[in-house]
C-alpha positions in Angstrom: 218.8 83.9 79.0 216.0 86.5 78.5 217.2 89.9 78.9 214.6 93.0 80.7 215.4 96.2 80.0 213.6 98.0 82.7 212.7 101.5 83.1 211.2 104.0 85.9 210.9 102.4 89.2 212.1 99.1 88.2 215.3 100.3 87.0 215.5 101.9 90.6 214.5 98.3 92.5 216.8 96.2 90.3 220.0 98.9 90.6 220.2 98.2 86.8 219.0 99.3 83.5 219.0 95.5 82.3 219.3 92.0 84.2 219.1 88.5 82.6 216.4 86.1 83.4 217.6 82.3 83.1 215.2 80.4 80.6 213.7 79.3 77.2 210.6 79.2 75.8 209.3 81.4 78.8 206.1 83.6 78.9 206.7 87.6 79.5 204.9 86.9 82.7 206.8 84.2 83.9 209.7 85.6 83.3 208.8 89.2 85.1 207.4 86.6 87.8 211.5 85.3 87.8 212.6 88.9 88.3 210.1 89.5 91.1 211.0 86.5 92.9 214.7 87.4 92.8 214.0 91.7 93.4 211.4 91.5 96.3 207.9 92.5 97.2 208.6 96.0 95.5 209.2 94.8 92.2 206.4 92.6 92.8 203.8 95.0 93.5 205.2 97.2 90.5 204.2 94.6 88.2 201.6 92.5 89.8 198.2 93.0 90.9 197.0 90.5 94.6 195.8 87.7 92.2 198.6 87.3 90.4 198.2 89.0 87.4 200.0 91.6 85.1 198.6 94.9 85.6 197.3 96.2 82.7 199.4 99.3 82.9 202.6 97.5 82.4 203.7 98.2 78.8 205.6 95.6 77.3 207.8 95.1 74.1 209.6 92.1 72.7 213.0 93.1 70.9 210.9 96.2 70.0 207.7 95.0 69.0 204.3 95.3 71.4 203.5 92.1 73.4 200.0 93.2 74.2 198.9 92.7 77.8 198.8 90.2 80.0 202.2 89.0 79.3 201.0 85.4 77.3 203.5 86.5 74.9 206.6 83.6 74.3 210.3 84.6 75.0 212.9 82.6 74.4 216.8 82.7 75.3 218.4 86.1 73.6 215.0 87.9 73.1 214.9 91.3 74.8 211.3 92.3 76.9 211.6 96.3 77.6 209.6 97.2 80.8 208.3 100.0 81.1 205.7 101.3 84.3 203.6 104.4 83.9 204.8 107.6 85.7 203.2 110.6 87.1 204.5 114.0 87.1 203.7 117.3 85.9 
């Protein structure tokens, strides 16, 4: 199991600060795709853009290291993937 640590508005959609994703061996992106099929069209449109893709404004980290974009990056069971969303405010 992959855990997400999730932050801003996905904390708020998931009603957790962390949920486990079942799998191995699992890109970042098909394992936020997981969470998004389990959390709805909000989560969904948090993290995806219409085609599909990772927005680029997603941040991602791996057990505390940057993943880069795009979400390519492996995960496998026990790895950690901290989410974190951008946020306005002033």
């Amino acid at each position: 199991m992959v855990k997400l640590r999730l932050f801003s508005a996905l904390r708020d959609i998931a009603g957790a600060k962390e949920v486990g994703v079942d799998g191995d061996r699992l890109s970042i992106k098909e394992a936020l795709d997981k969470f998004a099929a389990k959390y709805g069209e909000k989560a969904r449109n948090a993290l995806f853009d219409k085609q599909g893709e990772l927005l680029p404004s997603v941040l991602l980290l791996v057990n505390g290291e940057s993943a880069g974009q795009g979400g390519a990056t492996q995960v496998a069971s026990g790895d950690t993937v901290q989410v974190l969303l951008p946020t306005a405010g002033g």
